[in-house]
PALUMMAR-365778 format. One line per 4 residues: their letters; for each residue y, z, x of C-alpha. Coordinates in pm, 1 decimal. Each point is the difference from the previous one (the first is absolute). Layout:
N
A = Y:Z:X  ... .
//
This chain:
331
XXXX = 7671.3:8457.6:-2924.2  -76.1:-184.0:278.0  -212.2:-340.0:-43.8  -117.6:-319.8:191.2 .
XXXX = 170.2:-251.8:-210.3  -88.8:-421.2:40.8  346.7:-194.7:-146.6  -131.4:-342.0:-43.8 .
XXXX = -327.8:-199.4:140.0  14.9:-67.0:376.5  -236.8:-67.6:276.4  121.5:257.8:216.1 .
XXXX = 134.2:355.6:-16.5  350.3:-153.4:-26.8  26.0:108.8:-387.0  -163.5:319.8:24.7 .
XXXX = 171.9:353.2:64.0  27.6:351.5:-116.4  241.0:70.2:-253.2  38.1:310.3:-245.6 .
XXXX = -113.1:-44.3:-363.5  -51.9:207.9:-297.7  -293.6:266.9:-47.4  -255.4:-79.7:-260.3 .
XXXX = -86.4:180.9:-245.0  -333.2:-17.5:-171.2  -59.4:-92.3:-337.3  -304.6:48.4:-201.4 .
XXXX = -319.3:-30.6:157.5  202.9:-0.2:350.5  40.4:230.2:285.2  262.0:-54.7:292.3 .
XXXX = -117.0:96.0:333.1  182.0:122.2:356.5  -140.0:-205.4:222.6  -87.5:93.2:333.6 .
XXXX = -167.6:-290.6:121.1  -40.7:-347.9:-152.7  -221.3:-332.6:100.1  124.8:-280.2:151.6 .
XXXX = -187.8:-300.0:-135.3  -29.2:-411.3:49.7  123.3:43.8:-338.8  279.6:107.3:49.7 .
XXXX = 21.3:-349.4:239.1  -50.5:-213.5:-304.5  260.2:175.8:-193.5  254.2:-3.0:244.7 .
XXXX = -60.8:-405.8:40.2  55.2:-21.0:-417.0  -378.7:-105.4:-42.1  -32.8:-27.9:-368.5 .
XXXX = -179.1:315.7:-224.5  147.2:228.5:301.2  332.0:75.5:-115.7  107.3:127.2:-334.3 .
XXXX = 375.8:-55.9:37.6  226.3:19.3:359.1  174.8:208.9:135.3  -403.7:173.5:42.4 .
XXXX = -101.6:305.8:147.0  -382.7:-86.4:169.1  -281.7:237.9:66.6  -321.7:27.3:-203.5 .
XXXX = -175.9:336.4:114.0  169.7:361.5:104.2  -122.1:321.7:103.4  194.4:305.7:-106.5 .
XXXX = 97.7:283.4:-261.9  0.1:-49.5:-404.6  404.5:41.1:-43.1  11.7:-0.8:-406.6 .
XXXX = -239.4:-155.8:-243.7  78.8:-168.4:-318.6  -105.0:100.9:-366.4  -394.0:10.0:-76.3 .
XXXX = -76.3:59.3:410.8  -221.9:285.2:-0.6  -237.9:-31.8:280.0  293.8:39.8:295.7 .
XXXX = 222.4:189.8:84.4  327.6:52.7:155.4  -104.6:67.5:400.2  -302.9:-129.3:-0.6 .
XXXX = -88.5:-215.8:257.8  -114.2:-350.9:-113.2  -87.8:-335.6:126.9  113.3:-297.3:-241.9 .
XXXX = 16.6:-346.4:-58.1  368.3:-109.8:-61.8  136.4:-312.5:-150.6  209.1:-76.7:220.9 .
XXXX = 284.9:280.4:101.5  -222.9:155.5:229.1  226.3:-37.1:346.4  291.6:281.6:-149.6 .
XXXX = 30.4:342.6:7.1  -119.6:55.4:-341.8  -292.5:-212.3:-197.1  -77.9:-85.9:-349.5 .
XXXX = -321.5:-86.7:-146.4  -256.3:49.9:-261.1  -182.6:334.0:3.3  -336.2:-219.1:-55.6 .
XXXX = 32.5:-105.9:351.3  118.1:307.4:138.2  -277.8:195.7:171.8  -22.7:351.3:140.6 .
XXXX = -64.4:12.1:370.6  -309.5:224.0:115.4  145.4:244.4:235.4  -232.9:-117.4:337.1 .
XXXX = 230.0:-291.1:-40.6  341.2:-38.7:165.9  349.7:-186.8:-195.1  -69.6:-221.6:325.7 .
XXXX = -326.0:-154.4:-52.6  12.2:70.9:-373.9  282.8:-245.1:-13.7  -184.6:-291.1:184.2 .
XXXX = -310.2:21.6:-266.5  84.4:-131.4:-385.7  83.1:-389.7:148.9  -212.3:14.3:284.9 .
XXXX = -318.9:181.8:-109.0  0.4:-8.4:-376.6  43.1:-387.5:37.6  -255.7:-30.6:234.1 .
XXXX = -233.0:209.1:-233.6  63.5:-198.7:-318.8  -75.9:-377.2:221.1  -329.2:172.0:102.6 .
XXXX = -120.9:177.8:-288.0  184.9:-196.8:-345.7  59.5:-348.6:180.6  -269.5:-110.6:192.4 .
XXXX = -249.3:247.0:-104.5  -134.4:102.9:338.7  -378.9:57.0:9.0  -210.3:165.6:262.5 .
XXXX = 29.4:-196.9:271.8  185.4:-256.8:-30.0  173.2:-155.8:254.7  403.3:-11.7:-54.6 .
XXXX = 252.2:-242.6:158.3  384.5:110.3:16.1  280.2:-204.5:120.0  277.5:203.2:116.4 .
XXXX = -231.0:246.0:132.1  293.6:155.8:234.6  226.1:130.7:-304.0  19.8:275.3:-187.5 .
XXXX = -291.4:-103.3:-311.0  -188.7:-151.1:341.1  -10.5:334.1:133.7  -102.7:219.4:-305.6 .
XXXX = -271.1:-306.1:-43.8  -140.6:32.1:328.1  -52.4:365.9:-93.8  -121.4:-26.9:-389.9 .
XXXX = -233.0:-292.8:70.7  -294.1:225.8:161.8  168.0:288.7:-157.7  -165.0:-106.5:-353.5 .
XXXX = -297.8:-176.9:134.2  168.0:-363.4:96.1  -197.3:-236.7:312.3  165.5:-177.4:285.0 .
XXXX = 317.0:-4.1:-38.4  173.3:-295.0:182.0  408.0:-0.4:15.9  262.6:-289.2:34.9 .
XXXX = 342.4:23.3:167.1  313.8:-246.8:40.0  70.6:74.8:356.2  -289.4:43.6:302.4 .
XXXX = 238.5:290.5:111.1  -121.1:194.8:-314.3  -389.2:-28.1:59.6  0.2:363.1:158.7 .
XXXX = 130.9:171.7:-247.4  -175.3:-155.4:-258.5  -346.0:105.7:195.2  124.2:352.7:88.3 .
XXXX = 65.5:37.0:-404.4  -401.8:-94.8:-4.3  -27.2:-316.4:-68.3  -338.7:-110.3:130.7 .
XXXX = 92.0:-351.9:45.1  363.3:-114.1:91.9  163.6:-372.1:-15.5  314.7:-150.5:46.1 .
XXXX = 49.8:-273.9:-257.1  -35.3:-346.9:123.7  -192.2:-306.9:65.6  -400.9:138.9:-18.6 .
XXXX = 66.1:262.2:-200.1  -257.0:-101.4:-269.2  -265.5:-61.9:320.9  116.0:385.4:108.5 .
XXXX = -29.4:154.5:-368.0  -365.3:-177.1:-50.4  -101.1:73.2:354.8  95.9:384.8:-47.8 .
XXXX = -215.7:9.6:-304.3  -342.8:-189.9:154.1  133.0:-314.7:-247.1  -23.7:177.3:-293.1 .
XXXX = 330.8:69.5:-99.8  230.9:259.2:-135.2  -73.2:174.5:-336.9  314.4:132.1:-80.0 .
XXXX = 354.3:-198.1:148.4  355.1:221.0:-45.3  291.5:-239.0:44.9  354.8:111.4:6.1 .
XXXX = 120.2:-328.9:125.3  51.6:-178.0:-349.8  -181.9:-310.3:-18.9  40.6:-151.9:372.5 .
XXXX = -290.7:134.6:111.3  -234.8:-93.9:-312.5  -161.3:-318.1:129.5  -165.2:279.7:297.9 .
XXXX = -96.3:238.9:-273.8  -198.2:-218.5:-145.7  -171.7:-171.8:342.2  -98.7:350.1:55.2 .
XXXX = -145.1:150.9:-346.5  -270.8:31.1:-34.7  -202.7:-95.5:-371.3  70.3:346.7:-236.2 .
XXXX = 322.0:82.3:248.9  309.4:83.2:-149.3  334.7:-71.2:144.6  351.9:198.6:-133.4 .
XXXX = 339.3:-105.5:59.7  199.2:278.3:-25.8  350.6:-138.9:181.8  196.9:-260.3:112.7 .
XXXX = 134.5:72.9:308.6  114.6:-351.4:110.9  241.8:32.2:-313.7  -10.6:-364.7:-188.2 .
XXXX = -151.3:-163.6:-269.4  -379.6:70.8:-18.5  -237.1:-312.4:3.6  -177.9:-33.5:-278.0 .
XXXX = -345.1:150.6:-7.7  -303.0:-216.2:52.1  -165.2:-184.0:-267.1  -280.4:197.8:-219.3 .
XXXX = -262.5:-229.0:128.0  62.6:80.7:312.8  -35.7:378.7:-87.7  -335.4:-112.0:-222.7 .
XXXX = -148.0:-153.5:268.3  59.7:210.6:340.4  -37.9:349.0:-272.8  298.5:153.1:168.0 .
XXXX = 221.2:213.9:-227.6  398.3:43.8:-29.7  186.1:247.7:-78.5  354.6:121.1:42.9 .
XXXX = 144.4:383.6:32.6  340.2:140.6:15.5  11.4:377.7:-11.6  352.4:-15.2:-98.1 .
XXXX = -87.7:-179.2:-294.7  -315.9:205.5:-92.9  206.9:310.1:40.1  192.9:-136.5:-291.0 .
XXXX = -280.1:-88.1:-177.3  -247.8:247.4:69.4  144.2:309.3:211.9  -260.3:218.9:-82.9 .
XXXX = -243.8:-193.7:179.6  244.3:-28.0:299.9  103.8:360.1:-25.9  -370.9:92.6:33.6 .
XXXX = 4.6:-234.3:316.4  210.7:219.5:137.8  -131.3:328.0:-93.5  -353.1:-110.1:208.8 .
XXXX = 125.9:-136.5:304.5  197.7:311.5:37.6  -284.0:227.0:-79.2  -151.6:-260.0:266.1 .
XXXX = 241.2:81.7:272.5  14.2:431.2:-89.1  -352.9:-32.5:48.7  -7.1:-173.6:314.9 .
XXXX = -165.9:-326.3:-93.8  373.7:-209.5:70.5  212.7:43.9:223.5  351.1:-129.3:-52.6 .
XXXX = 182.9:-150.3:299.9  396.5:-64.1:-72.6  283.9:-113.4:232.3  202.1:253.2:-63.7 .
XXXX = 384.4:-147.7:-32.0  288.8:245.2:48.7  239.6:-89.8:-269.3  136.4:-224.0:-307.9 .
XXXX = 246.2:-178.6:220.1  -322.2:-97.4:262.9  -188.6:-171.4:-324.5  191.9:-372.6:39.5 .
XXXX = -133.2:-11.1:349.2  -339.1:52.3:-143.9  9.5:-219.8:-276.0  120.0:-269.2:311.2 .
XXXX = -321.6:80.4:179.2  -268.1:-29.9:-305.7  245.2:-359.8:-85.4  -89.7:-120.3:354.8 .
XXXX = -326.3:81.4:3.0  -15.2:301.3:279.0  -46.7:292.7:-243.9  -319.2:163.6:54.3 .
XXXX = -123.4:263.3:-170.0  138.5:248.9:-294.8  374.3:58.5:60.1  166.1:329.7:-134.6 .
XXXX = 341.5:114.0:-46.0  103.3:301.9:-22.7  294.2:48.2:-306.3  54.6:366.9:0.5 .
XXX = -256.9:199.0:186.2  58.6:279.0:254.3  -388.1:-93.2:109.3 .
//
């Protein structure tokens, strides 16, 4: 079959092409899936540049999410079925012609829903969900800060946050280029990190601060989070887009004393862990978007051997949006 494959670690696209490789096969507890679209992620980003915990082993096939038909399924798989359309969560492998992964995280899509837009919701969406709902515990109300407001988690924020009952929301961007889309995704406030950003954050809220701060950007941005919490907030890293060592988090007393939470999420990791709860992430945000309450915007890219351009755009900073490929589909 046909796959995306990433030799070594590079910076660019130089080490990245499509070769053929074997078909899985699933074992037990496993289904393989014919994909007909897949997800291009940042993550895929940090992979390709050999950040640590991304890679298993090289040569490595990339791609975390897919959209497509249940191919075979492995012993004691008895909720799918060959043909059945699915959305799933992949780990890794997802950017081929043919997908393994658990049967946990494999999901049946509702029919409303095309292979399309179902293929742009388990990173996007579900981890957008689970930083709302699990991480920072969003109450009524409460007003929600997101830095990378322009990607694809910024986007299915700007929609979740007043979807389940969230305040102002107030979005951050790396370029002033990107403020537009960032607002036309519904971001109520829009800022282009820089000097008097802290002023801009605590003007946009009366002084008061944020509530709840998402952070994708590692830890170079934690110094802000915290001029900007307010007492009870909560702020989750849940990246490290700059790639690098983390700083090391602040000291408890400062925590103590300003009563500002921190907490960390990786739904890679808690699909691992706990894939039920990520599976049933999935399950509502696409019961969400067949019942009209999302709606799922993708870039829709045309093929496999398009994908290294991609991953060049999100690397420089000029992705914006949910990008798509399409694998196999006559869509």
């Amino acid at each position: 079959m046909r796959a995306l494959v990433m030799t070594a670690p590079s910076q660019g696209s130089d080490r990245t092409q499509i070769q053929e490789i074997d078909t899985p096969r699933p074992g037990p507890g496993e289904v393989t899936i014919d994909v007909a679209y897949a997800g291009v992620n940042f993550l895929d980003v940090m992979a390709r540049r050999g950040d640590v915990g991304y890679v298993p082993a090289w040569p490595y096939v990339p791609g975390l999410e897919v959209a497509g038909t249940v191919r075979e399924v492995g012993a004691g798989v008895s909720d799918l079925t060959a043909g059945q359309r699915v959305a799933a969560f992949t780990p890794g492998g997802g950017l081929s012609e043919v997908a393994l992964t658990r049967a946990v995280l494999t999901v049946p899509i509702p029919d409303q829903i095309s292979l399309l837009t179902a293929a742009g919701t388990p990173m996007m969406f579900s981890t957008a969900l689970l930083l709302l709902t699990d991480s920072a515990r969003l109450g009524p109300g409460d007003n929600v800060l997101v830095h990378s407001a322009s990607g694809g988690v910024g986007s299915a924020l700007a929609q979740l946050v007043p979807a389940i009952g969230g305040g102002l929301l107030i979005g951050t961007v790396g370029r002033p280029d990107k403020v537009a889309s960032a607002q036309k995704s519904g971001y109520d406030v829009v800022i282009a990190r820089g000097d008097g950003l802290i002023e801009a954050v605590r003007a946009a809220t009366g002084g008061g601060g944020v509530d709840v701060v998402l952070d994708p950007l590692g830890t170079s941005m934690l110094d802000v989070d915290l001029a900007v919490t307010a007492p009870g907030g909560r702020i989750v890293l849940f990246g490290n887009a700059g790639g690098g060592q983390p700083a090391p988090l602040p000291p408890a007393g400062k925590l103590i004393g300003g009563n500002v939470a921190i907490g960390g999420f990786s739904i890679s990791s808690l699909g691992a862990s706990a894939p039920e709860r990520v599976a049933a992430a999935l399950r509502r945000v696409l019961d969400m978007i067949a019942t009209g309450r999302l709606d799922v915007a993708v870039t829709k890219v045309d093929s496999l051997a398009d994908v290294p351009a991609v991953h060049q755009l999100l690397a420089d900073g000029r992705g914006n949006g949910k990008y798509v490929t399409r694998v196999t589909s006559t869509e």
